[in-house]
C-alpha positions as CSV (number, residue, x, y, z in Angstrom):
1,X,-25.2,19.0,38.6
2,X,-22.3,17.7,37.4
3,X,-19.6,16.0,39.9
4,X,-16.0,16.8,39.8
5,X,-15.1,13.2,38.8
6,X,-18.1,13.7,36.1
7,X,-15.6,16.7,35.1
8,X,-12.5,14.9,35.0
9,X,-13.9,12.4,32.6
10,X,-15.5,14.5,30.4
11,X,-13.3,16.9,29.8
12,X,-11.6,16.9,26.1
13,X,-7.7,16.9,26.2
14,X,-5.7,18.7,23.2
15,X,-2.2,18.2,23.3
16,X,-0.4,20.4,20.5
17,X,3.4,19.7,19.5
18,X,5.1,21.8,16.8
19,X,7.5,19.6,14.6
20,X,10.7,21.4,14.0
21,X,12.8,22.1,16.8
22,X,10.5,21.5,18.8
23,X,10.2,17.4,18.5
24,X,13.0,17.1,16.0
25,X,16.2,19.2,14.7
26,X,16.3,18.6,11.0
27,X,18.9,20.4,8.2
28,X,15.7,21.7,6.3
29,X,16.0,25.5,5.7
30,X,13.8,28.2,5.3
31,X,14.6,30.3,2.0
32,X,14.0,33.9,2.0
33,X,14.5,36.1,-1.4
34,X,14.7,39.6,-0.8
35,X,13.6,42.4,-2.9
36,X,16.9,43.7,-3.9
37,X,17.5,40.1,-5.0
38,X,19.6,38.6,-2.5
39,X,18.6,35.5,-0.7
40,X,19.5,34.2,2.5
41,X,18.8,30.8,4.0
42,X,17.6,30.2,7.8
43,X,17.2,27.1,10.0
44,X,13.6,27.1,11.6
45,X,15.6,28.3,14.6
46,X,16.2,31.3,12.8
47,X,13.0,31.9,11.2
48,X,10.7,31.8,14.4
49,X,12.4,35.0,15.2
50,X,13.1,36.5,11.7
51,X,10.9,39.6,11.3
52,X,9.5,39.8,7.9
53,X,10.3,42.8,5.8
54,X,8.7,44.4,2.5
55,X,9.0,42.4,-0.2
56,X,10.4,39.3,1.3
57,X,9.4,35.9,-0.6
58,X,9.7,33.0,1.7
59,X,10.4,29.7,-0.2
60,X,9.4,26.3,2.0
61,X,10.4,24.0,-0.8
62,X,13.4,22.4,1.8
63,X,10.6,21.4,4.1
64,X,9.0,18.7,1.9
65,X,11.2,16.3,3.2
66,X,12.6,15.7,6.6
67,X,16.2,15.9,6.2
68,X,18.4,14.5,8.8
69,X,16.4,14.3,11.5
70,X,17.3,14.3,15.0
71,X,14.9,14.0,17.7
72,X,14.7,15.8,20.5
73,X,14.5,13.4,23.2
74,X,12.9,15.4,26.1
75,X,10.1,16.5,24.2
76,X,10.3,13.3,22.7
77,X,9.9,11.7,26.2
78,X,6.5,14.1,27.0
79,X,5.1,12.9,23.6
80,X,5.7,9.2,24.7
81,X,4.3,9.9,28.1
82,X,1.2,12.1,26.9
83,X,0.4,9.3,24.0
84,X,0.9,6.6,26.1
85,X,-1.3,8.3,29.4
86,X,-4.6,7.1,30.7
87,X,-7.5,8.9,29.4
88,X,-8.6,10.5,26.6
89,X,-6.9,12.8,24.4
90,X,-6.0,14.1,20.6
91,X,-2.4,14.5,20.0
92,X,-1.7,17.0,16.9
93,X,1.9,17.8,15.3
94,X,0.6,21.5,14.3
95,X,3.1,22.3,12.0
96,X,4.0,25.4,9.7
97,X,5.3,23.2,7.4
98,X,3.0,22.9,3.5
99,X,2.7,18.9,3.8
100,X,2.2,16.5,6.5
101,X,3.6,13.2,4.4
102,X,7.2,13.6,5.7
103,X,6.3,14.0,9.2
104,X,3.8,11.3,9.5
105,X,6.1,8.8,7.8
106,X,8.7,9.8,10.1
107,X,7.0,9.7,13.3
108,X,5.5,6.2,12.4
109,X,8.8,5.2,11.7
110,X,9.2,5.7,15.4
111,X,6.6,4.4,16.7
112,X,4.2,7.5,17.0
113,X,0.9,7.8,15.1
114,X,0.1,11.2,15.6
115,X,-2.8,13.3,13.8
116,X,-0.1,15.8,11.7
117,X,-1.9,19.7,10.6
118,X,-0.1,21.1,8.1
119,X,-0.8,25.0,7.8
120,X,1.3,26.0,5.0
121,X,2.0,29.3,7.1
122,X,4.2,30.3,9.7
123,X,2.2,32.9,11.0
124,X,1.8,32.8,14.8
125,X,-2.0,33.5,14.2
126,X,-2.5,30.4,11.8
127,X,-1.4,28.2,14.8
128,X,-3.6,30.1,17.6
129,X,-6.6,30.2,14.7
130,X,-6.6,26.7,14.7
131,X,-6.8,26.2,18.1
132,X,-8.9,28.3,18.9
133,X,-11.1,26.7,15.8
134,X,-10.4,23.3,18.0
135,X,-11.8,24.8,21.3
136,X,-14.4,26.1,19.2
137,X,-15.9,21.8,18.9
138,X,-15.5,21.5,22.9
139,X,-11.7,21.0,23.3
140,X,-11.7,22.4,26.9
141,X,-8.2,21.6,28.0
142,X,-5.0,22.4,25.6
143,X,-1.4,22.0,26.3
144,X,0.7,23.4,23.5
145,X,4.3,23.1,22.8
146,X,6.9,25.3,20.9
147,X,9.9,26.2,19.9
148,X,8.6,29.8,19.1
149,X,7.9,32.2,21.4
150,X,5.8,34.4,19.1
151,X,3.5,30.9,19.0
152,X,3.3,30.5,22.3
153,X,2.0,34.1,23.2
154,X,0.1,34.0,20.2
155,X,-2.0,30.4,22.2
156,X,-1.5,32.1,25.3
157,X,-3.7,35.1,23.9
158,X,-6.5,33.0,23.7
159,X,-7.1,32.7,27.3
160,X,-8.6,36.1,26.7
161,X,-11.3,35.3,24.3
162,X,-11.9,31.6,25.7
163,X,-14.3,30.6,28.3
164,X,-13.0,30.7,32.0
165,X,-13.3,26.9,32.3
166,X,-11.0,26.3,29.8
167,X,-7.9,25.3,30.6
168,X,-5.1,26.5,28.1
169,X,-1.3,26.0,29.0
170,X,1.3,26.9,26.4
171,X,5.2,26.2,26.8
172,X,8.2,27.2,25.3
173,X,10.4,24.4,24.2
174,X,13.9,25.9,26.0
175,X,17.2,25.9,24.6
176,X,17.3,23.2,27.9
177,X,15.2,20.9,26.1
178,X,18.1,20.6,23.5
């Protein structure tokens, strides 16, 4: 039988951080071209909440870069703490973003060496999938950060399809935060 302390020690720690506005406000936009042919431009602000119609044609191209960017220092400050905690644990930048260059470069530039996942989707499924998929190879406690709300319930949903012993905490990163 395995001892509680066994337990503690054992245990594999995921900690999950989305990239924009979540860690960092940057002036990248998200580009959507409607069927009718007009176009209109969001922040990533925007487009967590933007609800997709028929025909729309998102265009990440602004996100190759990271353009201006401004960190944001509370989140910042449970990124420092988590990476610099005793234990073991895997921090990921899970981001929706199509490349991970820009945010590794920049987050190295700060002192943070963080595994970055680039989806290439912003689908509140592609984030929970991958988690999930993460789980999947013995990840048994996951803390997960975002600006989205339709991310976090998404992570939150898998406490219904995970094992009980799993521990799975997923926060919204306030307006407070900011």
């Amino acid at each position: 039988m395995i001892s509680f302390l066994d337990y503690i020690l054992i245990e594999k720690k995921l900690r999950v951080f989305d990239f924009d506005d979540t860690l960092v406000r940057t002036t990248s936009f998200v580009f959507i071209n409607h069927i009718d042919g007009t176009k209109t431009k969001l922040t990533p602000a925007q487009y967590a909440k933007y609800e997709l119609k028929s025909g729309d044609q998102l265009d990440f191209s602004d996100f190759e870069k990271v353009k201006r960017p401004k960190p944001i220092n509370d989140i910042i400050k449970i990124l420092d703490r988590m990476a610099k905690a005793k234990g073991e644990r895997r921090i990921v930048i899970l981001t929706a973003r199509n490349i991970d260059g820009p945010i590794k470069a920049y987050l190295n530039s700060l002192g943070y060496y963080p595994e970055v996942i680039a989806l290439g989707k912003g689908d509140p499924k592609a984030k929970a999938d991958w988690i999930l998929q993460q789980i999947k190879q013995g990840y048994d406690d996951v803390f997960f950060i975002d600006d989205s709300i339709k991310n976090v319930n998404a992570v939150k949903g898998l406490k219904d399809i995970v094992k009980s012993n799993v521990k799975i905490r997923a926060a919204l990163a306030k307006e407070t935060y900011k």
